[in-house]
C-alpha positions, 0 to 999 in steps of 0.5 A, a space after each residue: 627526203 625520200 619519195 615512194 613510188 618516186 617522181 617519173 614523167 606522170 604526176 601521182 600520189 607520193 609518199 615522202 619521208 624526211 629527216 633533218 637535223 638544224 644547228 640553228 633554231 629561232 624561237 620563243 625559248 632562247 636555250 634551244 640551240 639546236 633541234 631535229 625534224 622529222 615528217 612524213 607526208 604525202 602530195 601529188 607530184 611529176 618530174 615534169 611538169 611538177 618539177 617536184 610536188 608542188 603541195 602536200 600535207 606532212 605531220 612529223 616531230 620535232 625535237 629539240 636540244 638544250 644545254 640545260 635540260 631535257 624539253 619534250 618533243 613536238 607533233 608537228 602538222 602542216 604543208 610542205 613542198 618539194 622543189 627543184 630547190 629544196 624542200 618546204 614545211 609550213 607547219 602548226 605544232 599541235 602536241 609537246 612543246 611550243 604547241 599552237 606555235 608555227 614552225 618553218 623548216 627549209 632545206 637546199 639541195 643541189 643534186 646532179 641534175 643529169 643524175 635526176 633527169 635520168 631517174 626520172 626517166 628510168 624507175 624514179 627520181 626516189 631521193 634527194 638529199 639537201 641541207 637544212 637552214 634555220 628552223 624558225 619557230 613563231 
């Protein structure tokens, strides 16, 4: 994930973009095996006292991988988070398949907090790297 202009000790407006690939989809169409995500959002967010940004609206696609054909992609729109854990997409699919589903997406990540802190204090803590978990689709 990227954040723009990225988390310092003053809590502002930031843009943030995400890309994901998941090996393991839970949903209504049981041949989905794997999908990709993509969104771009934006949220008020600090390294202090944030920790992150606490809240913000994304919108994003979804594309999902079959072993027997090809199935449309999805416009996703909802809420994600970023913490010092991971991130968080809570979402509606609005277009495309699966639409007036929920999507939840969730990645982990573990960077060198010594590395972050520093950020933080230099030009920004500006990208965090992680691993995406199931994407779940309800």
């Amino acid at each position: 994930m990227t954040l723009a202009p990225g988390l310092d000790m003053t809590q502002r407006m930031q843009t943030v973009r995400a890309t994901a690939s998941a090996v393991t989809c839970q949903g209504p169409q049981s041949d989905v095996a794997a999908a990709s995500l993509s969104f771009e959002g934006a949220g008020k967010g600090a390294c202090v006292p944030d920790n992150g940004v606490p809240s913000g609206q994304a919108e994003g696609t979804a594309t999902w991988i079959t072993a027997a054909q090809d199935v449309p992609a999805s416009t996703v729109r909802g809420n994600f988070s970023l913490t010092s854990e991971g991130w968080r997409l809570d979402a509606v699919v609005v277009d495309g398949t699966f639409k007036g589903k929920r999507l939840q997406a969730s990645s982990t990540h573990s960077p060198d907090s010594i590395q972050a802190i520093g950020q933080c204090f230099a030009d920004g803590l500006k990208e965090v790297k992680g691993t995406l978990g199931t994407l779940n689709v309800s």
